[in-house]
mmCIF file of the N, C-alpha and C atoms, coordinates in Angstrom:
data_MODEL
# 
_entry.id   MODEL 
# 
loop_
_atom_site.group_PDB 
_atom_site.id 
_atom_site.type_symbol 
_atom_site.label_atom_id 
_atom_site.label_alt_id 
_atom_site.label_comp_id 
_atom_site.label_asym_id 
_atom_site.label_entity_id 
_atom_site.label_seq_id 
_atom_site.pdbx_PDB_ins_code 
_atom_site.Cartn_x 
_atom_site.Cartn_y 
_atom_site.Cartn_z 
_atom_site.occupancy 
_atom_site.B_iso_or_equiv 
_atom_site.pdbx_formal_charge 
_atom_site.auth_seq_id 
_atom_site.auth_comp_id 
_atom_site.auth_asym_id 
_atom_site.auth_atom_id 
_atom_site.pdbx_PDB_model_num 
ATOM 1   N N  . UNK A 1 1  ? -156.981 11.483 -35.772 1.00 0.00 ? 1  UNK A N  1 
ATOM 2   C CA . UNK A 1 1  ? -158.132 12.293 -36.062 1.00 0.00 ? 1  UNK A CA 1 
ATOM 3   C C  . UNK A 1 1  ? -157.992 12.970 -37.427 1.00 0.00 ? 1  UNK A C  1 
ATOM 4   N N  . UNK A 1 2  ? -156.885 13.320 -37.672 1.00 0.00 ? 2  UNK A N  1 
ATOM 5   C CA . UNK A 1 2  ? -156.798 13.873 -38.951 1.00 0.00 ? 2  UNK A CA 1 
ATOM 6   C C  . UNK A 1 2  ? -156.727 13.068 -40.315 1.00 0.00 ? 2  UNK A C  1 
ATOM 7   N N  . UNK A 1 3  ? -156.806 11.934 -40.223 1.00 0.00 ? 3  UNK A N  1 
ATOM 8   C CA . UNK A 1 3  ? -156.740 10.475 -41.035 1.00 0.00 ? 3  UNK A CA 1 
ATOM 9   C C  . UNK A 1 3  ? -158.391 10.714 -41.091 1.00 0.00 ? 3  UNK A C  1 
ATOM 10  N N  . UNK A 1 4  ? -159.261 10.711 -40.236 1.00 0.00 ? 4  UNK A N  1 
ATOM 11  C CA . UNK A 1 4  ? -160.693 10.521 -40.289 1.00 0.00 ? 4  UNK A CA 1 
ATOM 12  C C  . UNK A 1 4  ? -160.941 11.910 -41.207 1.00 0.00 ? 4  UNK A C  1 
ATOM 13  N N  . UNK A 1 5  ? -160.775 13.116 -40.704 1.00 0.00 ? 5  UNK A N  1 
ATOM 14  C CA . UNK A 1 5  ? -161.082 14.206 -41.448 1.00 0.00 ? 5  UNK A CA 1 
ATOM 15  C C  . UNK A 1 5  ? -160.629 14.440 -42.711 1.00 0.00 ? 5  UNK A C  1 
ATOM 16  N N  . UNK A 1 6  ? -159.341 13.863 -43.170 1.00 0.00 ? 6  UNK A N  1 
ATOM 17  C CA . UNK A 1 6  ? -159.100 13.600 -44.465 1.00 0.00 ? 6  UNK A CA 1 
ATOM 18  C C  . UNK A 1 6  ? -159.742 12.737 -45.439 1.00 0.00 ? 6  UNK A C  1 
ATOM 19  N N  . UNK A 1 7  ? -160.282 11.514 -44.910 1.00 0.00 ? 7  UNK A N  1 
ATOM 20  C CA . UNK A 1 7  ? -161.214 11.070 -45.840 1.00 0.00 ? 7  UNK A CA 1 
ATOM 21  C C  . UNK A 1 7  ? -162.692 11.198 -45.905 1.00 0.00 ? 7  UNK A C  1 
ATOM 22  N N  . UNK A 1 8  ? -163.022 12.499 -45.153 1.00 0.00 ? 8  UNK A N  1 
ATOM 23  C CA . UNK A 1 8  ? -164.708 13.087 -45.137 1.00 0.00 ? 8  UNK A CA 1 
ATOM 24  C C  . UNK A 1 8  ? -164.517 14.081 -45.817 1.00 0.00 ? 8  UNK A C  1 
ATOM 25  N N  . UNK A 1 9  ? -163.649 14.906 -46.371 1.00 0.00 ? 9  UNK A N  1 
ATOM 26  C CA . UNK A 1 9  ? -163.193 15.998 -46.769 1.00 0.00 ? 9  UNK A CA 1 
ATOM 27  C C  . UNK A 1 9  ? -162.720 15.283 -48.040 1.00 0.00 ? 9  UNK A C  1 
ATOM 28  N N  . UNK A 1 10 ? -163.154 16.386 -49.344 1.00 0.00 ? 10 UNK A N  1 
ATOM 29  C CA . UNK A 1 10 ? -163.107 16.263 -50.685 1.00 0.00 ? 10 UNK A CA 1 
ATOM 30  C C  . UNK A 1 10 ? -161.572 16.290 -51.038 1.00 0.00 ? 10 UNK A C  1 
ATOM 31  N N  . UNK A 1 11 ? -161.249 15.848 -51.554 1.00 0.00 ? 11 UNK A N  1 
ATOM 32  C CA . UNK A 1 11 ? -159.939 15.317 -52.052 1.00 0.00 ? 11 UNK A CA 1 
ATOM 33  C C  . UNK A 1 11 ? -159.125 14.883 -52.200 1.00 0.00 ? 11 UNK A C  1 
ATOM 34  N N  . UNK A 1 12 ? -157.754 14.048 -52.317 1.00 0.00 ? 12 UNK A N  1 
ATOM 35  C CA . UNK A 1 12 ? -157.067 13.088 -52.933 1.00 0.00 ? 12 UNK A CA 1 
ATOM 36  C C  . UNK A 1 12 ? -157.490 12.091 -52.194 1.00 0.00 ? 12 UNK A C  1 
ATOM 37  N N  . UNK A 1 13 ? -157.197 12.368 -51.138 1.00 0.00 ? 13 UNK A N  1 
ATOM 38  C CA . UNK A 1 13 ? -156.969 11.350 -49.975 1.00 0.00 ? 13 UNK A CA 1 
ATOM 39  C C  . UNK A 1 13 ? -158.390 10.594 -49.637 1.00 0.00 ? 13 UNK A C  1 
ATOM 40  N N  . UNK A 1 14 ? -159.623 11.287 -50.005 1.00 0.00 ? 14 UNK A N  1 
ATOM 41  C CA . UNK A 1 14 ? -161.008 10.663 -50.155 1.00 0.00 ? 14 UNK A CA 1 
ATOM 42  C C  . UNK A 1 14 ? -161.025 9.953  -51.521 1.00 0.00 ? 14 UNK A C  1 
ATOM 43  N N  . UNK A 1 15 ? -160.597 10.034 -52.404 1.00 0.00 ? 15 UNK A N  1 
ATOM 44  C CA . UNK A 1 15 ? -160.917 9.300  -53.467 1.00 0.00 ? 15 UNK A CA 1 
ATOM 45  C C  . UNK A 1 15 ? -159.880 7.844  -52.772 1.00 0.00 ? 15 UNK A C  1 
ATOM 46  N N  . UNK A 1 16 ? -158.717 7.943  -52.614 1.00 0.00 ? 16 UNK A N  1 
ATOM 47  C CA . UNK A 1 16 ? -157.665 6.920  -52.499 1.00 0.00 ? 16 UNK A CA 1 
ATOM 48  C C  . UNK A 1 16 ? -158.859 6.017  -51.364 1.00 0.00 ? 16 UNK A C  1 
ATOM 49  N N  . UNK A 1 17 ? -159.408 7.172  -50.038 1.00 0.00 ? 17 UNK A N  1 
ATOM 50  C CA . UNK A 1 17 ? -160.046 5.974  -49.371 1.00 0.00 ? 17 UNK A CA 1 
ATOM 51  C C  . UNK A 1 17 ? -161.415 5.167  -50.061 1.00 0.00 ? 17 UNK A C  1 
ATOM 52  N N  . UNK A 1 18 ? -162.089 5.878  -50.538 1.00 0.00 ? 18 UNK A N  1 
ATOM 53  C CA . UNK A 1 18 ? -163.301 5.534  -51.469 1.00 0.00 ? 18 UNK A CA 1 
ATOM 54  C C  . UNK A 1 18 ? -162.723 4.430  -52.663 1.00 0.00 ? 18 UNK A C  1 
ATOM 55  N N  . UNK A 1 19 ? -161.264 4.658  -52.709 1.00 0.00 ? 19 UNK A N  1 
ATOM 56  C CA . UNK A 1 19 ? -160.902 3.421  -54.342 1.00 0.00 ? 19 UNK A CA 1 
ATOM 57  C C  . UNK A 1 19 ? -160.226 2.009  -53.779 1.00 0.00 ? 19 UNK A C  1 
ATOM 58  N N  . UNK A 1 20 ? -160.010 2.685  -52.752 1.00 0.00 ? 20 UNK A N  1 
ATOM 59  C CA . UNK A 1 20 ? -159.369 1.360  -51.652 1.00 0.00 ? 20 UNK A CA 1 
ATOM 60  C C  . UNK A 1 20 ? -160.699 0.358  -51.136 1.00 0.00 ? 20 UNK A C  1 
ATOM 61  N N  . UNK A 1 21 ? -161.839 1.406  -50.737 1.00 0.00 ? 21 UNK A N  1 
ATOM 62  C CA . UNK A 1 21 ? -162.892 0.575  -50.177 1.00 0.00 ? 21 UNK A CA 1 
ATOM 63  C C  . UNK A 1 21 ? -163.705 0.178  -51.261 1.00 0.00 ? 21 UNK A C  1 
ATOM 64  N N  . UNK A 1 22 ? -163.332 0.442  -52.577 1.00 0.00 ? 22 UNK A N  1 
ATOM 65  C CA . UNK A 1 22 ? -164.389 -0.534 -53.390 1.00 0.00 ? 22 UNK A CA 1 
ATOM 66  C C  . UNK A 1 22 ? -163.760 -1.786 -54.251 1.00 0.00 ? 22 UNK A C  1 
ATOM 67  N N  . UNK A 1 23 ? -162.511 -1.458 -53.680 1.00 0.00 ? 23 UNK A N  1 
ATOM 68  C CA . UNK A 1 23 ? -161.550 -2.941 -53.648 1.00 0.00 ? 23 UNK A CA 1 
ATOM 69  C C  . UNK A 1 23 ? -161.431 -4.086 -53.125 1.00 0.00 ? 23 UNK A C  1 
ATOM 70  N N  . UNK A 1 24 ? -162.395 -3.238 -51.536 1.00 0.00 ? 24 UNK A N  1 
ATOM 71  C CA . UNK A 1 24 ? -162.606 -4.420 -50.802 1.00 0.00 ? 24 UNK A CA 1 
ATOM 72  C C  . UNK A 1 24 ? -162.243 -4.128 -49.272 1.00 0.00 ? 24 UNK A C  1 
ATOM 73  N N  . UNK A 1 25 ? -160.902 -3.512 -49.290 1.00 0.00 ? 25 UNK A N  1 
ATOM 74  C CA . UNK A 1 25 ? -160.360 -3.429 -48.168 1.00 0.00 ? 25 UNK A CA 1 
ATOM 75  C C  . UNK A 1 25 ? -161.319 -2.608 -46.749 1.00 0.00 ? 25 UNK A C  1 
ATOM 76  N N  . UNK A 1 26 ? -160.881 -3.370 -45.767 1.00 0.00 ? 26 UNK A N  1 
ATOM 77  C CA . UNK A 1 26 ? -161.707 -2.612 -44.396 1.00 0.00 ? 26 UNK A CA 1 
ATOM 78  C C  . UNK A 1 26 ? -161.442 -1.314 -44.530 1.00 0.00 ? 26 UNK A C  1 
ATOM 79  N N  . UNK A 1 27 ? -162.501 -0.711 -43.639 1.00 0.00 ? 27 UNK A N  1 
ATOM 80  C CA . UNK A 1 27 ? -162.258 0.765  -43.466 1.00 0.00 ? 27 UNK A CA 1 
ATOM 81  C C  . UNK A 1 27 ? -160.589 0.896  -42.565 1.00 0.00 ? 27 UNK A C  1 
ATOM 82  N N  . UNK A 1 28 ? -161.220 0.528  -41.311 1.00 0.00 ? 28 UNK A N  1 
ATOM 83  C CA . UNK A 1 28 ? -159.764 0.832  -40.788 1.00 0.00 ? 28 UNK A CA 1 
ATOM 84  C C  . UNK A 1 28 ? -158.546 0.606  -40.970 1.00 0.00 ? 28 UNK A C  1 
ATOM 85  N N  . UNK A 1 29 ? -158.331 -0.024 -42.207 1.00 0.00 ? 29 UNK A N  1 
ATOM 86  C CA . UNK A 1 29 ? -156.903 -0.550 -42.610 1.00 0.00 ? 29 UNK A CA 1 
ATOM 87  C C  . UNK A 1 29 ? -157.027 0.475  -43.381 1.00 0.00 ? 29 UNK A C  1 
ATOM 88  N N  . UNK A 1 30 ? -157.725 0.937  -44.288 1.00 0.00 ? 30 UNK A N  1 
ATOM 89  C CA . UNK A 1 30 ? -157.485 2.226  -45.509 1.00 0.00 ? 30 UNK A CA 1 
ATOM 90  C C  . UNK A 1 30 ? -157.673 3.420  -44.689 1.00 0.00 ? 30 UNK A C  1 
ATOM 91  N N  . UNK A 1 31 ? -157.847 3.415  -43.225 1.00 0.00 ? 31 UNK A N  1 
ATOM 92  C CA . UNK A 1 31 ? -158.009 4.663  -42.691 1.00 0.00 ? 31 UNK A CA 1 
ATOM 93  C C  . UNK A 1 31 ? -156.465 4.626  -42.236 1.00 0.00 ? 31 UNK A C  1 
ATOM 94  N N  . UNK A 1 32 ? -155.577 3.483  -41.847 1.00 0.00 ? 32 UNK A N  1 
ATOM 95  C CA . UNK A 1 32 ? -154.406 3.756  -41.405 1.00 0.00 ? 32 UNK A CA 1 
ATOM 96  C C  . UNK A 1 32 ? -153.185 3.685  -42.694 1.00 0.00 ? 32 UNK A C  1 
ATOM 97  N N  . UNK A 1 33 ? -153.815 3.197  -44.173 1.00 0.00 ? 33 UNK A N  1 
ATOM 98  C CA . UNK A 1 33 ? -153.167 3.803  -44.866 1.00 0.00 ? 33 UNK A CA 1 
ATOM 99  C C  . UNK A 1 33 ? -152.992 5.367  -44.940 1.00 0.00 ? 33 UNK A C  1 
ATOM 100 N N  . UNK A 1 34 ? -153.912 6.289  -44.776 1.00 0.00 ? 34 UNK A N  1 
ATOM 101 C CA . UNK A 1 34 ? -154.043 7.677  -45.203 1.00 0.00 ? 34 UNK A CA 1 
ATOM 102 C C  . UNK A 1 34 ? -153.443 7.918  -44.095 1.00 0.00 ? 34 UNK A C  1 
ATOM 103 N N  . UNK A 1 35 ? -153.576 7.749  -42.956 1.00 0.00 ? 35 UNK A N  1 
ATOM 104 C CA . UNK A 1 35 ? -152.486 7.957  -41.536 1.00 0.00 ? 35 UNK A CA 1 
ATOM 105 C C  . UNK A 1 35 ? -151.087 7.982  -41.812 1.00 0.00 ? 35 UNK A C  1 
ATOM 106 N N  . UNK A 1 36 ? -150.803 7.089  -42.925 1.00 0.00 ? 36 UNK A N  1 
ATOM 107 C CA . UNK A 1 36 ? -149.550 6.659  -42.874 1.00 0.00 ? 36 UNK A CA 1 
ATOM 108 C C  . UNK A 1 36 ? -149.099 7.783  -44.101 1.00 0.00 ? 36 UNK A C  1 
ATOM 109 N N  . UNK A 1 37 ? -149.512 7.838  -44.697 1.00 0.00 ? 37 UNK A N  1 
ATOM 110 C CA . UNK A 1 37 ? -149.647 8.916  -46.343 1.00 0.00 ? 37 UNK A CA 1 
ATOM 111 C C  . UNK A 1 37 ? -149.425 10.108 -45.488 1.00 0.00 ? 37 UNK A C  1 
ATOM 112 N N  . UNK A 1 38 ? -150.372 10.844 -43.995 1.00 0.00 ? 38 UNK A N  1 
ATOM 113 C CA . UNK A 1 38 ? -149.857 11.839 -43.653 1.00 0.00 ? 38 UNK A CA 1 
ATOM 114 C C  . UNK A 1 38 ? -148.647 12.349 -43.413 1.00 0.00 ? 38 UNK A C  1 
ATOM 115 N N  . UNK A 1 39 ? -148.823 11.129 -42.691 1.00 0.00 ? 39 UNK A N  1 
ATOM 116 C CA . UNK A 1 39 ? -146.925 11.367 -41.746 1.00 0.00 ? 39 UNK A CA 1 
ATOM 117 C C  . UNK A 1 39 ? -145.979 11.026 -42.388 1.00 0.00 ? 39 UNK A C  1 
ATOM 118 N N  . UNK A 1 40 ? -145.849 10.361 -44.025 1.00 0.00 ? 40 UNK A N  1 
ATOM 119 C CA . UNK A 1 40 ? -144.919 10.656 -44.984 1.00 0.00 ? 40 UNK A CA 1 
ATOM 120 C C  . UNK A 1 40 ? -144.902 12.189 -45.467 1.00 0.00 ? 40 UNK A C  1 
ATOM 121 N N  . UNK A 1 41 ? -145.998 13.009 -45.330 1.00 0.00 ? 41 UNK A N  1 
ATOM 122 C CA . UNK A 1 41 ? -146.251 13.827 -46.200 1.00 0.00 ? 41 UNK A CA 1 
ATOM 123 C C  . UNK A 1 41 ? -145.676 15.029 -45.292 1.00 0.00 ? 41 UNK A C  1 
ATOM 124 N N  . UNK A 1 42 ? -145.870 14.811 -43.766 1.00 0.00 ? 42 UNK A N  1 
ATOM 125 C CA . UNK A 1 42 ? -145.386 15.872 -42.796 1.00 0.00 ? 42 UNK A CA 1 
ATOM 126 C C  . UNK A 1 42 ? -143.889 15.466 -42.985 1.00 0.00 ? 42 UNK A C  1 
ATOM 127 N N  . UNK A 1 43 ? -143.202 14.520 -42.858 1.00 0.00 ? 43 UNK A N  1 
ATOM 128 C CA . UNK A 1 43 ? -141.767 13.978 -42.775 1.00 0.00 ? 43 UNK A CA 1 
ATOM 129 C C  . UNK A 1 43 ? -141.139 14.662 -44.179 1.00 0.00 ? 43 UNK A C  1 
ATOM 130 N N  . UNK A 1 44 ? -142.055 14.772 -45.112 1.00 0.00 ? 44 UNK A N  1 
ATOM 131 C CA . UNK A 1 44 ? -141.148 15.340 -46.323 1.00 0.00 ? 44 UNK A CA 1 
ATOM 132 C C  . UNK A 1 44 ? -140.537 16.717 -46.209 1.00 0.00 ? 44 UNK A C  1 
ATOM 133 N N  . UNK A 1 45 ? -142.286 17.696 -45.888 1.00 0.00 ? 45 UNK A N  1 
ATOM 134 C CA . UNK A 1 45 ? -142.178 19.445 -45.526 1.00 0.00 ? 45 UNK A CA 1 
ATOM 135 C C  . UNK A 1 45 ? -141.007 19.574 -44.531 1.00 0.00 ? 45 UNK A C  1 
ATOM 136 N N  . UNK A 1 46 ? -140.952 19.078 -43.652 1.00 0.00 ? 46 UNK A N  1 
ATOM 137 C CA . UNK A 1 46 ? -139.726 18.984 -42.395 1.00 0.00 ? 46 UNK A CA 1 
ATOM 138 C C  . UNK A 1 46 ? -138.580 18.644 -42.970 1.00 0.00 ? 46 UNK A C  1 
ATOM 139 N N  . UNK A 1 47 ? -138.171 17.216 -43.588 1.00 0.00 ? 47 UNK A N  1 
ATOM 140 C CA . UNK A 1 47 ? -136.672 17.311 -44.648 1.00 0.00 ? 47 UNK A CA 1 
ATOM 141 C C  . UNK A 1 47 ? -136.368 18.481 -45.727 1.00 0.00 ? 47 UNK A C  1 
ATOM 142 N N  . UNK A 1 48 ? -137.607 18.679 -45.974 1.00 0.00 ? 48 UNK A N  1 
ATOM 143 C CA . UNK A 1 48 ? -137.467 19.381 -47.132 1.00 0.00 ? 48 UNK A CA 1 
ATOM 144 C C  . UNK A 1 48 ? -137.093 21.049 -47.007 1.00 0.00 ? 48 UNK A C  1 
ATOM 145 N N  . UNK A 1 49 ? -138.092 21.401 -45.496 1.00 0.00 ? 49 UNK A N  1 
ATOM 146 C CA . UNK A 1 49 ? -137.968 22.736 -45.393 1.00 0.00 ? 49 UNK A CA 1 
ATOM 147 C C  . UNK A 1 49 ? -138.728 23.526 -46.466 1.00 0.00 ? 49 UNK A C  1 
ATOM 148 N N  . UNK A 1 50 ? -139.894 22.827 -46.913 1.00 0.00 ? 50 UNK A N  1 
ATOM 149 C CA . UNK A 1 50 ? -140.408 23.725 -47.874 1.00 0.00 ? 50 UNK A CA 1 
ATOM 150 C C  . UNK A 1 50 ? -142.358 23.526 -47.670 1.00 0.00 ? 50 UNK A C  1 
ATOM 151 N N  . UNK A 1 51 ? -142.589 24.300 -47.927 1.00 0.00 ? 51 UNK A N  1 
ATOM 152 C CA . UNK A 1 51 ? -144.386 24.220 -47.603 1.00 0.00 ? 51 UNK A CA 1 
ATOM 153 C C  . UNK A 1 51 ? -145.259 23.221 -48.375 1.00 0.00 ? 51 UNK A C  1 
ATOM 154 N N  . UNK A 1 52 ? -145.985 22.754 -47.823 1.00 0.00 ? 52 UNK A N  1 
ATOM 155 C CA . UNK A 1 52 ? -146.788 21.597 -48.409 1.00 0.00 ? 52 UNK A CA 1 
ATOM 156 C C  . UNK A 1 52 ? -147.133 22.385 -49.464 1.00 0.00 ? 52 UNK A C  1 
ATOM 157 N N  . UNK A 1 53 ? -147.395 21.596 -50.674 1.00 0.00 ? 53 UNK A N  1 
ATOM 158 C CA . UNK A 1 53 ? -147.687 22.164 -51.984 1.00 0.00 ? 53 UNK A CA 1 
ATOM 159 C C  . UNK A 1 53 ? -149.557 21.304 -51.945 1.00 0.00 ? 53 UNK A C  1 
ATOM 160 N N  . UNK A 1 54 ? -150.707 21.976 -52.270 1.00 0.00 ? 54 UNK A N  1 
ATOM 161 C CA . UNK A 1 54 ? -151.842 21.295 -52.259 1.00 0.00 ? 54 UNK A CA 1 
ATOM 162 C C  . UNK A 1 54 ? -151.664 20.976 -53.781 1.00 0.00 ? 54 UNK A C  1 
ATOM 163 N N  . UNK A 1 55 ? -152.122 19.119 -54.130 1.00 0.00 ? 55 UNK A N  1 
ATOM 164 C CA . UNK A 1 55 ? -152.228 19.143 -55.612 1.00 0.00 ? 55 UNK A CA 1 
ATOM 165 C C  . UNK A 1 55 ? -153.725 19.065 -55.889 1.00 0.00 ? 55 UNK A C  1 
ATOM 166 N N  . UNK A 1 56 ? -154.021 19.492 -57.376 1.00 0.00 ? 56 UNK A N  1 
ATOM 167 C CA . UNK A 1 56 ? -155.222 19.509 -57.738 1.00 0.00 ? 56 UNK A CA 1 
ATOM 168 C C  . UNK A 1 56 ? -155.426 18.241 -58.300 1.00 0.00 ? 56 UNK A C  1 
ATOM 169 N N  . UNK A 1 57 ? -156.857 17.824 -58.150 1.00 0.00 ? 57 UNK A N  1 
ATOM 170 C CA . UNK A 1 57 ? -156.984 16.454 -58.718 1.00 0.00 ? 57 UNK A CA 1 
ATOM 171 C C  . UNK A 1 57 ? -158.054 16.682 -59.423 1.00 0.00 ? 57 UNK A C  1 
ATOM 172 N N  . UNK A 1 58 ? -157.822 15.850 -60.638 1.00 0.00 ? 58 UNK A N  1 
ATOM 173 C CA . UNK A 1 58 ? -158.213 15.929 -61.833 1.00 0.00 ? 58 UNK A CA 1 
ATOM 174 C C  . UNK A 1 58 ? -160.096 15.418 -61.661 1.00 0.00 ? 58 UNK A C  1 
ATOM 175 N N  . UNK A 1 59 ? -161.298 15.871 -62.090 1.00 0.00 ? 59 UNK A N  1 
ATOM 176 C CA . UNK A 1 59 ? -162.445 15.407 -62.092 1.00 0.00 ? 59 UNK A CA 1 
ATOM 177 C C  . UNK A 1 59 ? -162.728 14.291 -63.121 1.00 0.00 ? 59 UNK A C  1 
ATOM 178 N N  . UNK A 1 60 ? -163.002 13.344 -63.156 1.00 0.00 ? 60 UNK A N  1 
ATOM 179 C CA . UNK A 1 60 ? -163.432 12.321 -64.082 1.00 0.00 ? 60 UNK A CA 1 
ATOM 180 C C  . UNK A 1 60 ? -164.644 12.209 -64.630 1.00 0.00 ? 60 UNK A C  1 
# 
């Protein structure tokens, strides 16, 4: 669920799904990339012991 709300919601992770899908790729395969992007991203804060840092992304 949080894979879906990440790519309806403005930022990184919506552009990556929006640049993936005009590549071609199915939705649900670029929806289980960003799935997979999460749970690298939770696995880091937990090794790391340190708070997710939000990055800003640049407007084009």
């Amino acid at each position: 669920m949080s894979a879906l709300v990440s790519v309806r919601e403005p930022g990184e992770l919506r552009q990556y799904y929006e640049r993936k899908r005009a590549e071609g790729k199915k939705p649900i395969l670029v929806v289980n990339a960003v799935r997979n992007k999460l749970v690298h991203r939770i696995c880091a804060v937990i090794r790391n012991n340190k708070p997710y840092e939000v990055r800003t992304v640049a407007a084009n």
